[in-house]
RODREN-850580 format. One record per residue (C-alpha): residue in three letters; x, y, z. Coordinates in steps of 0.2 Angstrom, whole numbers, padded with zeros to 4 digits, always signed. Layout:
# RODREN-850580
alaXYZ/...
//
This chain:
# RODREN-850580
unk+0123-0028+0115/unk+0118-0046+0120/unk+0099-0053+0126/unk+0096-0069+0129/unk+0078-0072+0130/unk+0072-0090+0137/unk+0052-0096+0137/unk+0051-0088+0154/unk+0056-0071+0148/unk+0075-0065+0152/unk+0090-0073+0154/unk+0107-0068+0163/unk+0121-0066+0152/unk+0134-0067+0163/unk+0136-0086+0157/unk+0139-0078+0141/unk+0153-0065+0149/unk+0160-0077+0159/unk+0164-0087+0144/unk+0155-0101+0150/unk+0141-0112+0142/unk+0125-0104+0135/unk+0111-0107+0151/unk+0100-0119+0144/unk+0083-0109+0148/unk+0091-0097+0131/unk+0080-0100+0115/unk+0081-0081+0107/unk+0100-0074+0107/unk+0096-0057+0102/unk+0113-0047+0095/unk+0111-0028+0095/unk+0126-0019+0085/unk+0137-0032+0095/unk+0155-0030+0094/unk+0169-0040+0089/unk+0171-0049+0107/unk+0152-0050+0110/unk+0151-0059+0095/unk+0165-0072+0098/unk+0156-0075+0116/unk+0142-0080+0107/unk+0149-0092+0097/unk+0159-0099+0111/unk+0143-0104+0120/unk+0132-0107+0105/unk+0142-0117+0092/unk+0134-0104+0080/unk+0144-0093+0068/unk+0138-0075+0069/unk+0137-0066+0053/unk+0145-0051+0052/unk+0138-0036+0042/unk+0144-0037+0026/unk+0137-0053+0024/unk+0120-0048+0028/unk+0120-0036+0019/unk+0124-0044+0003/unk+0110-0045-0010/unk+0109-0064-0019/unk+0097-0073-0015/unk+0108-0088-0012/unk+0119-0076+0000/unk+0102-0069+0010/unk+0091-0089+0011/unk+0104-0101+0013/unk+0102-0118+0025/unk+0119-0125+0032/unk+0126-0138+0045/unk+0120-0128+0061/unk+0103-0122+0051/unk+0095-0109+0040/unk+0104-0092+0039/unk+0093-0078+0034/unk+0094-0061+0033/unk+0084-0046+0024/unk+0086-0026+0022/unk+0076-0018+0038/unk+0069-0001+0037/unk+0075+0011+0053/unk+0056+0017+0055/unk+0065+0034+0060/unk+0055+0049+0051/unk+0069+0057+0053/unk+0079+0044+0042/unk+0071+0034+0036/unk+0085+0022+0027/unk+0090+0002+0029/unk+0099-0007+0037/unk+0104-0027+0037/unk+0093-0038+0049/unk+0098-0057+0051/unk+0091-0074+0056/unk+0101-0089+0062/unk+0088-0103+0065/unk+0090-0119+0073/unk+0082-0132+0080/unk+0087-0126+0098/unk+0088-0108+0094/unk+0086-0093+0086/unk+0101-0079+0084/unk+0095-0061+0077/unk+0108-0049+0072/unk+0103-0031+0071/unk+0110-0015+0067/unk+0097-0004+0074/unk+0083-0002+0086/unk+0067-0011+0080/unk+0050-0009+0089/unk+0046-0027+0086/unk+0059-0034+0094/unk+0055-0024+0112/unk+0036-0030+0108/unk+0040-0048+0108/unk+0052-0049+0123/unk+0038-0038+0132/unk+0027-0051+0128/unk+0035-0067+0133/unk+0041-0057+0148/unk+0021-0058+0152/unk+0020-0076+0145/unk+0006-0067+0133/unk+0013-0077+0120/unk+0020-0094+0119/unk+0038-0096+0115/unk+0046-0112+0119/unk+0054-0115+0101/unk+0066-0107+0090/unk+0051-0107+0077/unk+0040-0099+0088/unk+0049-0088+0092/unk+0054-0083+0075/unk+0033-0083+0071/unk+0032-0067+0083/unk+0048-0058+0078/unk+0041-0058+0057/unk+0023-0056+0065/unk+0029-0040+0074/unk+0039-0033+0060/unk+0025-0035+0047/unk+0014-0024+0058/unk+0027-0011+0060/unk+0026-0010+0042/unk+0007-0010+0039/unk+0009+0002+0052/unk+0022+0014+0042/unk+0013+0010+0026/unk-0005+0016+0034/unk+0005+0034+0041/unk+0011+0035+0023/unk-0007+0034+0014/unk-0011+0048+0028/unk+0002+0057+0021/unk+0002+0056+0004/unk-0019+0062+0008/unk-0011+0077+0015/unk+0001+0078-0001/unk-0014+0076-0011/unk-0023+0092-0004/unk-0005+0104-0004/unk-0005+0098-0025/unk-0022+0098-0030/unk-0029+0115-0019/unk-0012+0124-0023/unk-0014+0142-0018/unk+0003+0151-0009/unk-0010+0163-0002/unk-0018+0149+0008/unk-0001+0146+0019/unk-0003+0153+0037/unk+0005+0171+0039/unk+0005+0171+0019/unk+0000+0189+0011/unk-0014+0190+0000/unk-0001+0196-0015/unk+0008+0183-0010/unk-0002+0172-0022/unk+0007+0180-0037/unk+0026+0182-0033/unk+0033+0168-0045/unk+0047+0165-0029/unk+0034+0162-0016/unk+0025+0149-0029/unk+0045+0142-0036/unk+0047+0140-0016/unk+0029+0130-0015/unk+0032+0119-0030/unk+0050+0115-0025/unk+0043+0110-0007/unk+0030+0099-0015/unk+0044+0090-0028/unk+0055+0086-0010/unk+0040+0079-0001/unk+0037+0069-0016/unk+0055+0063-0019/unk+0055+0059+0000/unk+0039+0049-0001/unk+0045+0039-0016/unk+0062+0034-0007/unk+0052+0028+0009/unk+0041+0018-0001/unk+0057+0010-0008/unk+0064+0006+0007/unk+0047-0002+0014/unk+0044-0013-0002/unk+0064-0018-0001/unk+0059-0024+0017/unk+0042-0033+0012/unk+0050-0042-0001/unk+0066-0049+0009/unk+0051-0055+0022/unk+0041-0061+0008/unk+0055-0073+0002/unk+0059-0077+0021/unk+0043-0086+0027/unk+0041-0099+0013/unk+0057-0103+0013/unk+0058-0107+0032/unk+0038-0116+0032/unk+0048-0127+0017/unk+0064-0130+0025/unk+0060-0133+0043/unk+0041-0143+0039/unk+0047-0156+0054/unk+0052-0144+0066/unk+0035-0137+0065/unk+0020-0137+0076/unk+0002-0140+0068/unk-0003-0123+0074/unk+0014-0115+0068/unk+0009-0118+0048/unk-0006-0109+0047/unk+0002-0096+0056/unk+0015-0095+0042/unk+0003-0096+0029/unk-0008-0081+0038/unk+0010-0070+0036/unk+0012-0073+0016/unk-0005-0067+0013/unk-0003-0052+0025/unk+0015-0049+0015/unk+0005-0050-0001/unk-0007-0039+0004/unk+0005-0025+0010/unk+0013-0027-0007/unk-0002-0023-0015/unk-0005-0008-0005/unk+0012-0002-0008/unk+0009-0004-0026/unk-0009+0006-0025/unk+0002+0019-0016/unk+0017+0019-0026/unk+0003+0023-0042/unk-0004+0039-0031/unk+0013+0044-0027/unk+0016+0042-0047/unk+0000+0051-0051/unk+0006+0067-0038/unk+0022+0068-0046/unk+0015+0069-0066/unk+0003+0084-0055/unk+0016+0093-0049/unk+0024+0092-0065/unk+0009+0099-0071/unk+0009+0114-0060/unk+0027+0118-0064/unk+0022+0117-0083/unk+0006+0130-0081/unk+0017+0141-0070/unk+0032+0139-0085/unk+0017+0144-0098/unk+0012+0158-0088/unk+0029+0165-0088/unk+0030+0163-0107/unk+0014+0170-0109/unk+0018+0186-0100/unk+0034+0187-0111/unk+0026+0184-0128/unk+0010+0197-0121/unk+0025+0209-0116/unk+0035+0206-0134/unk+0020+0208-0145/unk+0013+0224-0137/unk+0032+0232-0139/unk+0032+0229-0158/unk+0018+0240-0163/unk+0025+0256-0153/unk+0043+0252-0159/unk+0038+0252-0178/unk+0031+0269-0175/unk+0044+0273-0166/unk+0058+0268-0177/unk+0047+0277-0192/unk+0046+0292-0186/unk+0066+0292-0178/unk+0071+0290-0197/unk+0080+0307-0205/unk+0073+0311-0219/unk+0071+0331-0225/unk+0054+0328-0232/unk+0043+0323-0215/unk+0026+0333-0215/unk+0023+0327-0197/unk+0042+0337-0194/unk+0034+0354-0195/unk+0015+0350-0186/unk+0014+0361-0170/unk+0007+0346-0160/unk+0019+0329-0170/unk+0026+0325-0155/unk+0011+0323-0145/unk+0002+0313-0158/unk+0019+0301-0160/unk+0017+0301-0141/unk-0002+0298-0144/unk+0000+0285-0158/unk+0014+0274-0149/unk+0003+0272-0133/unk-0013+0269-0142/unk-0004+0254-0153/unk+0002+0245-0136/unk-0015+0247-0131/unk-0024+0239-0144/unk-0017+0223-0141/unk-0019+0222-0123/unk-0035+0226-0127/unk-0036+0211-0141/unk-0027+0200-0128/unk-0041+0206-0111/unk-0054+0202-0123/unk-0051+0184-0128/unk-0044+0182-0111/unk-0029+0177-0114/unk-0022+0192-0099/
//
């Protein structure tokens, strides 16, 4: 899908469609999954070569910052900001000194944002660059914001790992704290939310660092298309990618820290299994010397002939498996 966006808000593209010349009013041309024919109109009318998806999505740095004839061509991996999937995709940038050309894949909140506000002349965009200013502005706060629902999350993470109790979970029985499936089920639903977490976070920081390398390398490269107000602005955006870096780093170590918890909990609930067995097999040896001494057939046994032998065998196997779970409840180990 094509948008052409001019300092006044929309422009027609039946100029475009018509295989005519680009109206002169167009400074953004925004590219939405465009297909092979929409991509060929805009070049017609522009001059500008479209980049097609493999070559955004390549991963040099040479291939994603590069400056040629027409201008700088630029592109970085763009999370979807989808919950649901939460993956990347390619985003790219063709600046010129007349305009700007973005090539998307998906829908971005921070595109609708800054059309919405040049349709109501919030902002001002008469230049490629300033326009370009707004677009990255937009998209780091649609990653401060995702990184700020993520701290929320991984809070409510926090309280599932560290207050673990299967009991606790709404319709849950109270003897539901000790069946080990129930607390396999848990843990195993902790590990995904973890696991899913972490690869959001990579996806984030994949997406701060392509912008991170983006806006020096335009404020260097186009210095005399710039306004005085423009370079502060550009300056204002490195620190605020540098300081989402650091806040995904300070989350990444609290997702980090969950992770060696909940590998914690599966160890305690692996030693409580083994702790069971080894109570189980050291209570069965007692009764099973007894009981293999006394199965022995020998002629000479006194205890053969005694009236009551069989209840005091009966007697003495059940009194040697008590005395160590006795031994064991004392010291607390049961």
């Amino acid at each position: 899908m094509i948008s052409l966006q001019g300092p006044q808000g929309a422009v027609d593209t039946a100029c475009l469609e018509g295989q005519g010349p680009l109206d002169p009013a167009t400074v953004w041309i925004d590219l939405d999954d465009p297909s092979a024919e929409e991509a060929a109109a805009v070049e017609r009318g522009t001059g500008l070569r479209v980049p097609s998806r493999a070559a955004l999505s390549e991963v040099e740095s040479s291939s994603r910052l590069r400056r040629n004839r027409n201008g700088l061509s630029l592109s970085t991996p763009m999370v979807t900001f989808d919950r649901a999937d939460f993956s990347l995709k390619p985003l790219g940038f063709v600046l010129t000194r007349e305009h700007l050309l973005t090539v998307r894949f998906h829908d971005l909140r921070a595109f609708a944002t800054v059309k919405k506000r040049i349709a109501e002349q919030d902002d001002k965009a008469t230049t490629s660059t300033q326009v370009f200013l707004l677009l990255v502005e937009e998209l780091v706060d649609s990653l401060a914001d995702a990184l700020e629902e993520m701290s929320a999350d991984l809070d409510a993470l926090s309280t599932r790992i560290f207050d673990f109790d299967v009991s606790a979970r709404p319709g849950a029985r109270k003897d539901d704290a000790t069946a080990p499936k129930r607390r396999d089920l848990a843990l195993r639903r902790l590990l995904r939310s973890i696991g899913r977490q972490g690869k959001a976070l990579a996806k984030v920081r994949a997406s701060l660092l392509g912008l991170g390398r983006i806006v020096p390398f335009v404020k260097d490269e186009c210095g005399e298309l710039l306004h005085a107000e423009e370079k502060p602005r550009f300056d204002t955006l490195s620190r605020d990618i540098a300081s989402l870096d650091e806040f995904e780093t300070r989350l990444s170590e609290t997702l980090q820290f969950q992770l060696d918890a909940a590998l914690g909990l599966i160890n305690i609930e692996q030693n409580n299994a083994f702790r069971i067995l080894t109570v189980v097999s050291v209570v069965g040896v007692p009764p099973t010397l007894i009981a293999s001494m006394y199965g022995m057939n020998f002629k000479n046994m006194p205890e053969l002939s005694w009236t009551y032998g069989y209840p005091y065998g009966l007697a003495l196997i059940a009194i040697s498996a008590l005395i160590p779970l006795i031994f064991f409840r004392v010291k607390g180990w049961i």
